[in-house]
C-alpha positions in Angstrom: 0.0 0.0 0.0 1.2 3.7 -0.8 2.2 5.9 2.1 2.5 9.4 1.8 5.8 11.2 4.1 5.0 14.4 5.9 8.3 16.6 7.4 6.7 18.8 10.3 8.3 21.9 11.1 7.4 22.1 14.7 5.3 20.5 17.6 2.1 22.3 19.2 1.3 22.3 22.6 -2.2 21.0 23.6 -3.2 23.7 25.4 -3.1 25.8 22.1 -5.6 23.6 20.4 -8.4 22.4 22.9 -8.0 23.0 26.8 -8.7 19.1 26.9 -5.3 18.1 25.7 -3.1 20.7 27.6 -0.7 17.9 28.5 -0.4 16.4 25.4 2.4 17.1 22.7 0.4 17.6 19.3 1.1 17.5 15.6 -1.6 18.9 12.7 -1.4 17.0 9.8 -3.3 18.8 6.4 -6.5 16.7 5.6 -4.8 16.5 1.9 -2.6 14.1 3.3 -4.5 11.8 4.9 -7.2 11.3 2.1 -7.3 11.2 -1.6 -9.7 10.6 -3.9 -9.5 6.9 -2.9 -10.0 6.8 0.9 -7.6 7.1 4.0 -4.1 7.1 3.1 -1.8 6.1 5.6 1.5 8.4 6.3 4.8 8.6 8.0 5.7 12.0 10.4 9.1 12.8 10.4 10.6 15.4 13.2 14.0 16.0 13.9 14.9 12.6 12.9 12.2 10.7 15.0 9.7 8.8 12.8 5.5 8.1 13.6 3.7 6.0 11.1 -0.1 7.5 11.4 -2.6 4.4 10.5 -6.4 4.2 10.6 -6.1 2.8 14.2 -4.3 6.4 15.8 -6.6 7.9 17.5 -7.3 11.2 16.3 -7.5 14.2 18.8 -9.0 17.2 17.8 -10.4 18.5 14.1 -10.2 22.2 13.5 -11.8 23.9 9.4 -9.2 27.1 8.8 -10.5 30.0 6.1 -7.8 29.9 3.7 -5.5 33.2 4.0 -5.3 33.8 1.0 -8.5 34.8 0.0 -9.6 32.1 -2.5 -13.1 31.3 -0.2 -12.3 27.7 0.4 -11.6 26.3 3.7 -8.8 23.9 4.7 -8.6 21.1 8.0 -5.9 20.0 9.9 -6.4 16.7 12.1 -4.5 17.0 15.1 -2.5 13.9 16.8 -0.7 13.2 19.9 3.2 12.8 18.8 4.3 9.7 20.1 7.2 7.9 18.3 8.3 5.0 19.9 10.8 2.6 19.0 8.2 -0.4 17.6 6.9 1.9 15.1 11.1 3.0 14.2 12.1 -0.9 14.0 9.0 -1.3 11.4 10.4 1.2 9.5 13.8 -0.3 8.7 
C-alpha cells in the first residue's frame, strides 16, 4: 500500500488547540494528506529525525476547518494527533 511522508516543522502544545489536551504534545497533519480521492491514506511523520507512522487505528485528537488566508473562499482542515514515536513503530520502518 502507498504511504505518503509528511516533514513537520514544529510540535504544538495541547493547550493551544483544545483546553482538553493541555498535556499532550500535538502534531496537525493537512487533511490533503490523509485522504485522496481513494479513501484514508496512511502516512509517515518525520521530526528531527524521529519517525511516527499514522494508520487508521491512531486515534485522532481534535479537528479544527481554517478560512484559507489567501483569500480564494475555500476552507482547509488539519487533524490533530498526539506525537508519540516509539521505537516499535522506528524498528517497522527499517
Amino acid at each position: 500500500m502507498k504511504m505518503n511522508y509528511y516533514n513537520i516543522k514544529k510540535l504544538i502544545k495541547g493547550y493551544r488547540v483544545c483546553p482538553d489536551l493541555k498535556n499532550k504534545t500535538l502534531i496537525a497533519v493537512p487533511q490533503k494528506k490523509l485522504y485522496s480521492r481513494y479513501g484514508f491514506i496512511p502516512v509517515q511523520i518525520v521530526y528531527g529525525g524521529k519517525k511516527m507512522n499514522i494508520t487508521r487505528n491512531t486515534p485522532l485528537l481534535h479537528q479544527q476547518q481554517f478560512r484559507d488566508r489567501f483569500n480564494r473562499g475555500t476552507f482547509y482542515t488539519l487533524f490533530y494527533y498526539e506525537w508519540n514515536p516509539n521505537k516499535v513503530q522506528m524498528e517497522l520502518n527499517l
